[in-house]
ZABAMI-482952 format. One line per field, with one value per residue (C-alpha): x, y, z; residue in one letter; residue number from 1. Coordinates in steps of 0.5 Angstrom, whole numbers, plus 500, padded with zeros to 3 digits. Layout:
N
x	c(X|...)
y	c(Y|...)
z	c(Z|...)
code	c(a|...)
pos	c(NUM|...)
//
This chain:
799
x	c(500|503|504|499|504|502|505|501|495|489|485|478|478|483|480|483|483|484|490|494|493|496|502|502|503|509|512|512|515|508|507|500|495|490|483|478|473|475|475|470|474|482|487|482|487|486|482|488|494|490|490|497|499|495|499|505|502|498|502|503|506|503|509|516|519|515|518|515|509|511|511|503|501|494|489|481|476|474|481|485|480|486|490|485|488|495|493|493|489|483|482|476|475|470|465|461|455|452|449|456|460|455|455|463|463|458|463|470|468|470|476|479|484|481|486|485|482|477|476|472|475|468|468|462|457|455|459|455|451|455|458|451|453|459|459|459|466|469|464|469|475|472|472|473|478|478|483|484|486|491|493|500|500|495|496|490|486|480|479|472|469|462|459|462|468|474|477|484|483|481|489|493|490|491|500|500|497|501|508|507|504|506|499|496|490|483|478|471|464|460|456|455|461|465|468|473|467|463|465|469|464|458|464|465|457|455|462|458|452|456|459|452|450|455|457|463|467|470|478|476|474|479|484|481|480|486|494|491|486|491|488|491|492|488|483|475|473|479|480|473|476|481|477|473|466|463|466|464|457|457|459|454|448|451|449|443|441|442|441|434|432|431|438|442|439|443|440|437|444|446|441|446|449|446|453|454|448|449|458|455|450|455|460|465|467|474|481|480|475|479|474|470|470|476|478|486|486|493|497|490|486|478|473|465|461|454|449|451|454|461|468|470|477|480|485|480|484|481|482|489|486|484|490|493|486|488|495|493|493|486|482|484|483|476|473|476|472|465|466|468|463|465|462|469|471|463|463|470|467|460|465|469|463|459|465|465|459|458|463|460|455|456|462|459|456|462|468|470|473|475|482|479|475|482|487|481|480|489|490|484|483|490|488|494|489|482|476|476|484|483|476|480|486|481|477|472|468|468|468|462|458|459|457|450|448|449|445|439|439|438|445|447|445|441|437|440|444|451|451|451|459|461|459|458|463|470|470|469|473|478|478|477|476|484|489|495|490|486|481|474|470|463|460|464|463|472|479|481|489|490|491|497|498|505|506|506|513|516|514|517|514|508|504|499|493|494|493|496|501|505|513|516|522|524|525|525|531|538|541|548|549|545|546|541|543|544|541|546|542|540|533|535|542|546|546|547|543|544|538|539|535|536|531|529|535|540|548|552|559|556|552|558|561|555|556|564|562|557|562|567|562|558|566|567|561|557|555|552|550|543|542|534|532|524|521|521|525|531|536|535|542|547|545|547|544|548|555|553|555|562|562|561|565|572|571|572|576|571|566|572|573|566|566|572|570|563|567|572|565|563|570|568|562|564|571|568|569|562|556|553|546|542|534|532|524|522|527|534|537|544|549|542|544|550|549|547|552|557|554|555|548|542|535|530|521|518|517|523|527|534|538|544|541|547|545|539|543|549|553|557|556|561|561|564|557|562|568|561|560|568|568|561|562|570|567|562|566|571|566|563|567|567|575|572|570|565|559|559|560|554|548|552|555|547|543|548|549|541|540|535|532|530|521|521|526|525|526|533|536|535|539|545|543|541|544|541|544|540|532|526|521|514|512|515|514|518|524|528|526|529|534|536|536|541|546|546|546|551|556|554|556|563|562|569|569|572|579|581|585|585|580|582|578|576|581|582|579|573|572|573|567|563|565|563|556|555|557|551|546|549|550|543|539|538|542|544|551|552|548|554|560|557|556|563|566|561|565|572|572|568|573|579|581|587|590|590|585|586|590|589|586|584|577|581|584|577|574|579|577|569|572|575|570|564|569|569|563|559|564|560|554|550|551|549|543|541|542|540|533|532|533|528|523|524|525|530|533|534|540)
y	c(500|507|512|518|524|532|535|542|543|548|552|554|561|566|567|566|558|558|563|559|554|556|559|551|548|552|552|544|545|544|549|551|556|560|562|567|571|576|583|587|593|593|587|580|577|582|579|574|578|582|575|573|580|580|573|577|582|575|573|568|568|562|563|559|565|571|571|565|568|570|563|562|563|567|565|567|563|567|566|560|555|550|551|546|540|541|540|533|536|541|543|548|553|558|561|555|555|549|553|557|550|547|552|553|545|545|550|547|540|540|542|537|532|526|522|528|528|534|536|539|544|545|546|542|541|534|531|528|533|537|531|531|537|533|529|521|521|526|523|518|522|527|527|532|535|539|543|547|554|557|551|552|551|546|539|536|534|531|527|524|521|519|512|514|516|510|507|508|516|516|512|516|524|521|519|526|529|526|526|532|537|534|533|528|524|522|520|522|520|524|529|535|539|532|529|535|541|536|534|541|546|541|542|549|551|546|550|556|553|551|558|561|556|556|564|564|569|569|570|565|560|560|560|552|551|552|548|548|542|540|543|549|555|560|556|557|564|566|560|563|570|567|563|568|569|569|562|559|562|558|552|553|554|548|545|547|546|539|537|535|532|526|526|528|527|534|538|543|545|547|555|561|563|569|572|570|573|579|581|579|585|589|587|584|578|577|578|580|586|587|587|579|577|580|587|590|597|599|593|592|586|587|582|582|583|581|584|591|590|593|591|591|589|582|578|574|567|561|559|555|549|547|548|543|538|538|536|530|523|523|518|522|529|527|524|531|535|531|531|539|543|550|552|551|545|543|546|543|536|538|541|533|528|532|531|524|522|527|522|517|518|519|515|510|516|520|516|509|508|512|513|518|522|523|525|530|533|533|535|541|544|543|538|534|527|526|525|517|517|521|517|510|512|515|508|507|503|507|514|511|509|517|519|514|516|524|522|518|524|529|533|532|536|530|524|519|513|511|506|499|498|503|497|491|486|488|496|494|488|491|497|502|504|503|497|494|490|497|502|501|501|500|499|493|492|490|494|496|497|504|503|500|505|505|512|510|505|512|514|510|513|516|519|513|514|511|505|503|499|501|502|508|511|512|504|502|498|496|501|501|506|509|514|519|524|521|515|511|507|503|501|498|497|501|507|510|514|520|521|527|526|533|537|542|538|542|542|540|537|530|530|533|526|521|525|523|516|515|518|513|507|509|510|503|499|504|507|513|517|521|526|525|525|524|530|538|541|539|543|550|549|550|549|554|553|546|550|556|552|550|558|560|555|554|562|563|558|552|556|556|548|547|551|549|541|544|546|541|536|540|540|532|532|536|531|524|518|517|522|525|527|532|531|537|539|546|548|549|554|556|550|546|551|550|542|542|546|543|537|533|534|537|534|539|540|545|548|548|555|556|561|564|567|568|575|574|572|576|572|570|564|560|553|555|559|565|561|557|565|566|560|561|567|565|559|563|568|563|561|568|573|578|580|583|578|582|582|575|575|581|577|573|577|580|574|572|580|581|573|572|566|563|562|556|551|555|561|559|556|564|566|561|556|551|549|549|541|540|538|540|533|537|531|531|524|523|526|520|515|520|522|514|514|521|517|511|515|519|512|508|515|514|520|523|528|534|536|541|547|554|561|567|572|580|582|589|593|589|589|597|598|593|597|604|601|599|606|609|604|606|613|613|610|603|599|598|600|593|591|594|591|584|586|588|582|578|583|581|574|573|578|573|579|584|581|583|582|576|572|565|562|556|554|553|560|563|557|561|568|566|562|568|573|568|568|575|577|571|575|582|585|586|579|576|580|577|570|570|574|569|563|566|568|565|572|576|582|589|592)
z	c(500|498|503|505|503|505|500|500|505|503|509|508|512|515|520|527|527|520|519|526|522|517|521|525|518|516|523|521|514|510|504|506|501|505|503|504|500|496|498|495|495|494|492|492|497|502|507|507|506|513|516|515|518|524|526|527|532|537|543|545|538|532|528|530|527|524|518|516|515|508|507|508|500|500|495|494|492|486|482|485|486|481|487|490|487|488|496|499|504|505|511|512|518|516|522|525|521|518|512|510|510|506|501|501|500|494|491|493|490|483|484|490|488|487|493|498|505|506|514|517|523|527|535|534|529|525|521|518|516|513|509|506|501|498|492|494|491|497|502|503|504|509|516|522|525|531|533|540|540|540|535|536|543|545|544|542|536|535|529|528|523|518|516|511|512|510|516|512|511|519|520|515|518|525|522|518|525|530|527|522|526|533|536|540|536|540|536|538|536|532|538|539|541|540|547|550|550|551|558|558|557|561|567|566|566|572|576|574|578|583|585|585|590|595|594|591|589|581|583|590|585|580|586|587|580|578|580|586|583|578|573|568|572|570|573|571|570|567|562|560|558|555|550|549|552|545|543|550|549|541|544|549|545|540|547|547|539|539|545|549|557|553|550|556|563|565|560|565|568|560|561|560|566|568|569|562|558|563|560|552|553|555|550|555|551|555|553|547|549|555|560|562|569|569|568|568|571|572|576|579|577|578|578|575|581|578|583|582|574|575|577|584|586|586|588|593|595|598|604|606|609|602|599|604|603|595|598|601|597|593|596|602|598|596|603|606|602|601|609|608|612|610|602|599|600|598|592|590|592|588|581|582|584|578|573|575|574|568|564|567|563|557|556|551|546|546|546|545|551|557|555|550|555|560|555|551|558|560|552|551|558|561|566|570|571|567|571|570|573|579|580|580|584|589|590|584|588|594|590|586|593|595|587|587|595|592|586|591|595|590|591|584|578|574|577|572|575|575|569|570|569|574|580|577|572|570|571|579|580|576|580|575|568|567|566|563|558|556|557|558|552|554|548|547|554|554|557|550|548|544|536|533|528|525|527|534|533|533|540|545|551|549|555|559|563|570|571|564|567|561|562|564|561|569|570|562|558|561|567|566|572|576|583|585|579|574|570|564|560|554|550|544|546|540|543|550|554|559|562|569|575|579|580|573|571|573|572|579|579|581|573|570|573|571|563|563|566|560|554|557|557|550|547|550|547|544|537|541|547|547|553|554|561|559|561|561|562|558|564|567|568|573|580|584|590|591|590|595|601|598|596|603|606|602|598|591|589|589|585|580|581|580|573|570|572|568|562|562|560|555|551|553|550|543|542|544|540|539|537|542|541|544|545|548|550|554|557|556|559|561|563|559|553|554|554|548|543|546|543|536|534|537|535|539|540|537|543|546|549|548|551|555|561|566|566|569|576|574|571|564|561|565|562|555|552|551|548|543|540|540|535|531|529|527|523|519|517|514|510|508|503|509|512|519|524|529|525|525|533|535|534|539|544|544|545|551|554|553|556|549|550|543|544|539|537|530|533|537|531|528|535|533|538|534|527|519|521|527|528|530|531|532|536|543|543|538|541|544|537|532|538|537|530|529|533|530|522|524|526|520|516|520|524|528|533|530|531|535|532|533|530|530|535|534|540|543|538|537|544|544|539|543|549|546|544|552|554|550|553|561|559|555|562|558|563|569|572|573|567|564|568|566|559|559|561|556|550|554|554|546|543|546|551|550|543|537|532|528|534|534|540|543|546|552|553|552|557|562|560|562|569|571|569|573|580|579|579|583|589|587|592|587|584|590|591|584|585|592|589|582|588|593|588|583|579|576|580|577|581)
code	c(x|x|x|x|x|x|x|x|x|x|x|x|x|x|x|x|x|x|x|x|x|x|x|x|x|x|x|x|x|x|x|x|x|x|x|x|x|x|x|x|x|x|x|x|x|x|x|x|x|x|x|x|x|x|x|x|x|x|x|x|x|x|x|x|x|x|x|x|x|x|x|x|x|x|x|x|x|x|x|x|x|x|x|x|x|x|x|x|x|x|x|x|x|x|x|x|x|x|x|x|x|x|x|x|x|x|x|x|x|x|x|x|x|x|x|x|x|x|x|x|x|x|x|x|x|x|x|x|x|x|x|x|x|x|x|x|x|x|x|x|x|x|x|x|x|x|x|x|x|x|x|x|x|x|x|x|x|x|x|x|x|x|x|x|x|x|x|x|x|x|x|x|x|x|x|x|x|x|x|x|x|x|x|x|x|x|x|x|x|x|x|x|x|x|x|x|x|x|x|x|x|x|x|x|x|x|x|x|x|x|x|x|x|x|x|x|x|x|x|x|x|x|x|x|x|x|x|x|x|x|x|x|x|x|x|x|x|x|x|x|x|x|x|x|x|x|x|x|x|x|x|x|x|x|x|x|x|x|x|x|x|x|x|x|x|x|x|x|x|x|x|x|x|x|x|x|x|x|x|x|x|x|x|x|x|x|x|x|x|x|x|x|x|x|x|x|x|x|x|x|x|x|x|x|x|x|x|x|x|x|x|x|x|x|x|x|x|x|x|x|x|x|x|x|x|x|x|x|x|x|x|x|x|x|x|x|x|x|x|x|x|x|x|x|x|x|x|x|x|x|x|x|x|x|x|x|x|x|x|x|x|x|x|x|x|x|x|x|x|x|x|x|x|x|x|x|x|x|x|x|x|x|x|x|x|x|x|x|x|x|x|x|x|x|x|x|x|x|x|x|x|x|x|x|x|x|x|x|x|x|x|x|x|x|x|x|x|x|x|x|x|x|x|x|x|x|x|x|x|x|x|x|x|x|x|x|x|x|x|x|x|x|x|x|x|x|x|x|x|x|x|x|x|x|x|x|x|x|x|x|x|x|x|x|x|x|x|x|x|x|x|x|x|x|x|x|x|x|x|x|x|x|x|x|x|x|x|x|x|x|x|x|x|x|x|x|x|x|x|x|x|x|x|x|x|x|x|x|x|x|x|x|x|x|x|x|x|x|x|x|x|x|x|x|x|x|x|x|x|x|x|x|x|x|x|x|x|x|x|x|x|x|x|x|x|x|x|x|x|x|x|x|x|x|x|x|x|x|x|x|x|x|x|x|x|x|x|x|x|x|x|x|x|x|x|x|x|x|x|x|x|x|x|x|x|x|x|x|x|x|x|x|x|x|x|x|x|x|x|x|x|x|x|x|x|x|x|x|x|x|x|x|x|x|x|x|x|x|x|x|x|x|x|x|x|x|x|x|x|x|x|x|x|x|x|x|x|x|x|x|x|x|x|x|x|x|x|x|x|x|x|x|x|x|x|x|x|x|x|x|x|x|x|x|x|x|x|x|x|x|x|x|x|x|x|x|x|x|x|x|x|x|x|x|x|x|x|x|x|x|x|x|x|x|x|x|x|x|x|x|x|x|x|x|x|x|x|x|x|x|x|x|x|x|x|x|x|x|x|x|x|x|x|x|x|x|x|x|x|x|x|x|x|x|x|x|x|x|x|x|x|x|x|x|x|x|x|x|x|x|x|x|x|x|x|x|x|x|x|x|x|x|x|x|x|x|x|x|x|x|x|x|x|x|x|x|x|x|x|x|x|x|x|x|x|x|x|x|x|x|x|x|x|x|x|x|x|x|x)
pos	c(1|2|3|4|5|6|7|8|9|10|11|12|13|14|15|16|17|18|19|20|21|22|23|24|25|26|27|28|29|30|31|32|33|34|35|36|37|38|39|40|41|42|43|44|45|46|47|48|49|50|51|52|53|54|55|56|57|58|59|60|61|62|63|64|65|66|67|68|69|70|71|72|73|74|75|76|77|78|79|80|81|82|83|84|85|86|87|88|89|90|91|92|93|94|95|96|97|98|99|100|101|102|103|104|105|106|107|108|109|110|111|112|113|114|115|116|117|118|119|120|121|122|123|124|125|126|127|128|129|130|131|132|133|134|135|136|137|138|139|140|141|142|143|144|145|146|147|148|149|150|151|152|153|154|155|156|157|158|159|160|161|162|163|164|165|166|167|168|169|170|171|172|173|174|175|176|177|178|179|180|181|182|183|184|185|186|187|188|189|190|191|192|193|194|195|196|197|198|199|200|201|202|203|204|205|206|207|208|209|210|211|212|213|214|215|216|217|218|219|220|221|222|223|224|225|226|227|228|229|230|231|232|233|234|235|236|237|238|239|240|241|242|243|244|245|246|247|248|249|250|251|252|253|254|255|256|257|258|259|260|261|262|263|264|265|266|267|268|269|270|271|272|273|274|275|276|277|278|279|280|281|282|283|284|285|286|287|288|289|290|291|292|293|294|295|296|297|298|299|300|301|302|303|304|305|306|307|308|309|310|311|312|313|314|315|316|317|318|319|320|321|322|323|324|325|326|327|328|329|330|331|332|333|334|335|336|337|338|339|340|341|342|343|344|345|346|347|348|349|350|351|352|353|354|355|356|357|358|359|360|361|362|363|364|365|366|367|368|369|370|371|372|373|374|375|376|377|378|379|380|381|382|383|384|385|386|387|388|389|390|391|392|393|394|395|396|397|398|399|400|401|402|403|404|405|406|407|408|409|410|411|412|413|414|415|416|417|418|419|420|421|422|423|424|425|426|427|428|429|430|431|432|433|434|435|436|437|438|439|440|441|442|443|444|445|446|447|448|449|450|451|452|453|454|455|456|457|458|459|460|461|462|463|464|465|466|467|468|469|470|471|472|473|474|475|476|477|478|479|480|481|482|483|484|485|486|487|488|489|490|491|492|493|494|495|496|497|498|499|500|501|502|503|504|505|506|507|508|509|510|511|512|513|514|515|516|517|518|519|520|521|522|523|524|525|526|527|528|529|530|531|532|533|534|535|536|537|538|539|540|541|542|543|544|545|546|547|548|549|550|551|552|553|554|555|556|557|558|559|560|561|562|563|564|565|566|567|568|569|570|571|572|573|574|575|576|577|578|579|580|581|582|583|584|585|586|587|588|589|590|591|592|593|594|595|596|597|598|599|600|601|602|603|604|605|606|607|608|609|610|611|612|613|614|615|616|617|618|619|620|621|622|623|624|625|626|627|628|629|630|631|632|633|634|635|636|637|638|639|640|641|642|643|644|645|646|647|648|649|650|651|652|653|654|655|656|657|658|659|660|661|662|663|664|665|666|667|668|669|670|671|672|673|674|675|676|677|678|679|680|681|682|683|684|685|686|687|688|689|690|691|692|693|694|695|696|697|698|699|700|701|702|703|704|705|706|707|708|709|710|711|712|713|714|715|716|717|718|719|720|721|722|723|724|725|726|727|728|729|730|731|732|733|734|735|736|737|738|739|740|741|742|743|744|745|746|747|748|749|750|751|752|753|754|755|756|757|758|759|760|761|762|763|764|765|766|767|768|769|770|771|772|773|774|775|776|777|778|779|780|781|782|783|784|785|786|787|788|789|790|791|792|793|794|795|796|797|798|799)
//
């Protein structure tokens, strides 16, 4: 059978989902023509060109790297129809409404090509229904596909399919989804608003019911709702304003439009919130209009207070008493609140027991098994466990009991019993919806395994349900060495693996000792070494507060060890006798940056940050950052025409003296962080595999460590023009005094210090500059107010 190839992708709509998705599509490398009406007055492509526009102002931003928005090829549906059948997929995303869809079918059908898949992304309207526009040749190919916004950012994508919906086109859309665009795939059965804004928006409507009836306040609730709970922090409230009071009260009425008592036994809780009706009459529809629940006022956050139809200042928090209760271990946690006699700790135990039996429910209408609704709601509303893994690990049987007597006594949102399966058979003897044969399908009536997709062989460690009993990445494969910072291991025995186990991943002497270790062990019996430590952060770098005490204790000289012994893994890392691969996710900051330049090869996520932040606590890069600039720069100019050297080094010397941390994997390869040679994997999941399969390439191509050899550096005179440029910041109030001092010395060690321009240098001799430049400045005042701020805050000092 041939492989399904998207080659070029076409988007129907350039309107917010539409033009993002355009800006994902380009992010991952996929020419992608975007669509709209004609505009009446102007060019024809101006509604398009408008939208391309606007993608560069959003934040957080759609684009890897703003540019990259030329890339999107704007058309019209009056003059590039032809463009159609060059597109392997069409994806439409015109406003939610079913007789504009039907509309725009009827006219883009002749000119679809004949193998491509047609999608429809909606929120929540039939499928089926709208495949009834289409002529029987594309009913077969058509399906659809439901991103969450922003489309970058948000992991999941629904994929949902008609009666005639080839079960093949459904596969090759979940592969392309999956590896190319690097999302995680449910399928969700054709109901309205699918099975995440099914459960979602069902949740947020009887939280709202809740808040009414326990006299809660907006910003209290949010407090609960939000980590506190487990949930994305924005909590409840605010995630409304940030998607928009309008879209919630769409999806709402899709709710209310194809749903009845009859159908849903919780109907009567899916009434508009009054609150709701009350902000959409006065135009306030959230973060777009800048004023929802929520207002800005200054620094001050206002809420809506829907009595006196104003804001009034917020910042309410909940009492602490539940914040500890949530810390408890969840069966514990549960019976803690349901025995709770104050509101807040009832309404915490009324929003969980009516998501639970919510999900309960409707499992068998919306979803094929229970995993599906789990990773919908941990995927789409940012939830660290879904409804049915926290239920399971609370006690079913226990937890259904409470759930049943709340119903029995009228305390629930609707009448209709727990389903049968909740207490009687394999759910109940099996403790839960989740094991190690499957997830709960109760159509089937059997613990079901996830799809075997060939995609999924790429993903050695894809994320699990609880209760799974599938093999962690922490205990996995074949342990060569193992102390309490590190982990060397082998998973399919060619390549090693380093994998960090402090805290953020951070650099101490100890790692740097596991690292040296593992290059030993992977020179001696290994074709590579992959540094992956199996979730984010890559590294925040250096730990600090670990070498604090020596600091204090023996004075200087200490710190100096510590980097030196820093620097001296790296250069072992760049001139090992294998291949040594960086899989960097998240973050990868300081050392952690400095971890992956240092290394042969970097296969980086897409939403990886990259940056030399020293400066943030005062510092210089300590552990060769500045030495990797040096010799960059001194590598592009030898293959560039140009006699001087500093202007190949400025973008260099200023991402680390400005601490610029690249906000994508694309973005961090413009800074230099990442080379053209390197790799960007859209799919998290897929990192260690491709991480593996780089390594291994990279040793049957015959790869050697490079030689080591001198390059020349801009010297005294490079150093003074960027010194002069210092000057006027300090002087023009940009920066800092200290900020100037540190600047300084970043120029120093990058320019080689007091030589000639054109000496030739080693990276040892800038290894030593950087040493000296740290010791100096971890012993200033003003330093230390930054280290010892960054650590007790968490935020960076401005002194």
């Amino acid at each position: 059978m041939s492989r399904f190839q998207v080659r070029k992708v076409a988007v129907l709509g350039a309107g917010v989902m539409g033009a993002q998705i355009a800006a994902h599509l380009v992010n991952v490398k996929v020419p992608v023509v975007l669509f709209d009406l004609p505009a009446r007055e102007g060019p024809k492509n101006g509604i398009v060109t408008k939208a391309v526009e606007g993608l560069k102002k959003l934040k957080p931003s759609p684009l890897g790297v703003a540019e990259d928005a030329a890339l999107i090829q704007p058309a019209n549906y009056e003059e590039h129809m032809a463009l159609l059948g060059e597109c392997d997929l069409v994806i439409e995303a015109i406003a939610e409404r079913m007789d504009w869809k039907l509309e725009l079918y009827r006219k883009i059908a002749p000119h679809v090509a004949p193998h491509a898949i047609v999608a429809s992304n909606t929120s929540g309207l039939s499928i089926t229904k709208l495949s009834e526009a289409l002529p029987d040749a594309i009913k077969p190919r058509f399906c659809g596909i439901h991103f969450f916004n922003p489309p970058r950012y948000m992991y999941l994508v629904e994929l949902i399919a008609t009666p005639t919906t080839q079960p093949q086109v459904l596969d090759d859309l979940e592969t392309f989804v999956t590896s190319g665009l690097g999302k995680g795939v449910v399928r969700a059965k054709d109901t309205p608003n699918f099975i995440a804004n099914r459960v979602g928006i069902a949740g947020m409507l009887a939280t709202m019911r809740e808040v009414e009836q326990f006299g809660l306040t907006y910003d209290v609730v949010d407090d609960l709702t939000g980590k506190k709970l487990g949930r994305a922090s924005s909590g409840t409230f605010r995630t409304a304003d940030v998607v928009g009071l309008d879209t919630m009260a769409h999806v709402i009425k899709t709710l209310q439009d194809n749903l009845s008592a009859e159908t849903d036994p919780f109907y009567d809780s899916f009434g508009t919130p009054e609150v709701l009706e009350v902000l959409l009459e006065m135009g306030h529809l959230g973060q777009k209009t800048k004023a929802g629940f929520y207002r800005k006022v200054g620094r001050d956050v206002l809420r809506f207070e829907l009595e006196s139809k104003d804001y009034v200042p917020g910042g309410q928090k909940a009492d602490e008493v539940y914040g500890r209760m949530l810390k408890k271990p969840a069966g514990e946690r549960l019976k803690l609140l349901r025995e709770s006699e104050g509101p807040q700790g009832q309404f915490l135990w009324a929003i969980l027991r009516n998501s639970f039996h919510y999900a309960a429910v409707h499992l068998a209408t919306i979803a094929d098994t229970a995993r599906d609704v789990d990773f919908a709601m941990r995927w789409g509303f940012g939830m660290k466990q879904g409804p049915f893994e926290l239920w399971q690990e609370a006690g079913w049987l226990q937890v259904a009991r409470w759930i049943q007597q709340d119903i029995d006594e009228g305390k629930a949102l609707s009448k209709a019993p727990l389903p049968e399966w909740v207490f009687k058979g394999p759910v109940a003897e099996a403790g839960g919806v989740h094991t190690p044969e499957g997830s709960w399908n109760p159509t089937s009536g059997q613990f079901e395994p996830r799809r075997l997709l060939p995609v999924y062989r790429r993903q050695h460690f894809p994320e699990t349900v609880r209760g799974s009993g599938e093999a962690t990445f922490e205990t996995a494969g074949t342990t060569v060495h193992e102390d309490r910072n590190v982990r060397v291991w082998t998973l399919e025995g060619d390549v090693l693996i380093a994998s960090l186990k402090t805290k953020m991943h951070t650099i101490s002497p100890e790692v740097c000792e596991g690292l040296q270790l593992a290059i030993e062990t992977a020179e001696k019996d290994y074709q590579g070494l992959v540094i992956w430590s199996g979730d984010e952060p890559f590294s925040a770098g250096a730990d600090l507060e670990a070498t604090l005490p020596a600091f204090l204790a023996v004075g200087v000289s200490a710190i100096e060890d510590a980097e030196g012994f820093m620097q001296q893994t790296m250069l072992r890392l760049r001139y090992a006798g294998v291949p040594v691969v960086s899989a960097i996710r998240g973050l990868a900051l300081g050392g952690g940056c400095e971890l992956g330049l240092y290394s042969a090869r970097r296969v980086a996520a897409m939403e990886s940050y990259i940056g030399l932040v020293e400066v943030g606590v005062g510092l210089v890069p300590g552990a060769g950052g500045l030495a990797y600039i040096a010799r960059r720069a001194a590598e592009a100019q030898a293959q560039s025409t140009h006699k001087d050297l500093l202007p190949f080094l400025t973008e260099g010397f200023t991402a680390a003296a400005m601490a610029k941390v690249g906000t994508s994997a694309l973005e961090s390869r413009r800074i230099g962080y990442l080379l053209d040679s390197d790799i960007v994997v859209p799919n998290k999941d897929e990192l260690l595999y491709v991480a593996i399969q780089e390594a291994k390439s990279m040793f049957d191509a015959g790869w050697r460590a490079p030689l080591k050899r001198l390059f020349p550096v801009a010297g005294r005179s490079g150093k003074a023009t960027i010194q002069g440029q210092l000057v006027n910041l300090r002087d023009g109030g940009f920066i800092s005094a200290h900020d100037f001092r540190i600047a300084s010395l970043i120029a120093n060690v990058v320019t080689g210090g007091e030589v000639d321009a054109g000496t030739l240098v080693s990276e040892e001799y800038l290894m030593t500059l950087e040493r000296q430049a740290f010791c100096e400045l971890v012993q200033h005042p003003m330093t230390q107010e930054r280290i010892l701020g960054m650590l007790n805050t968490g935020k960076p000092v401005r002194n």
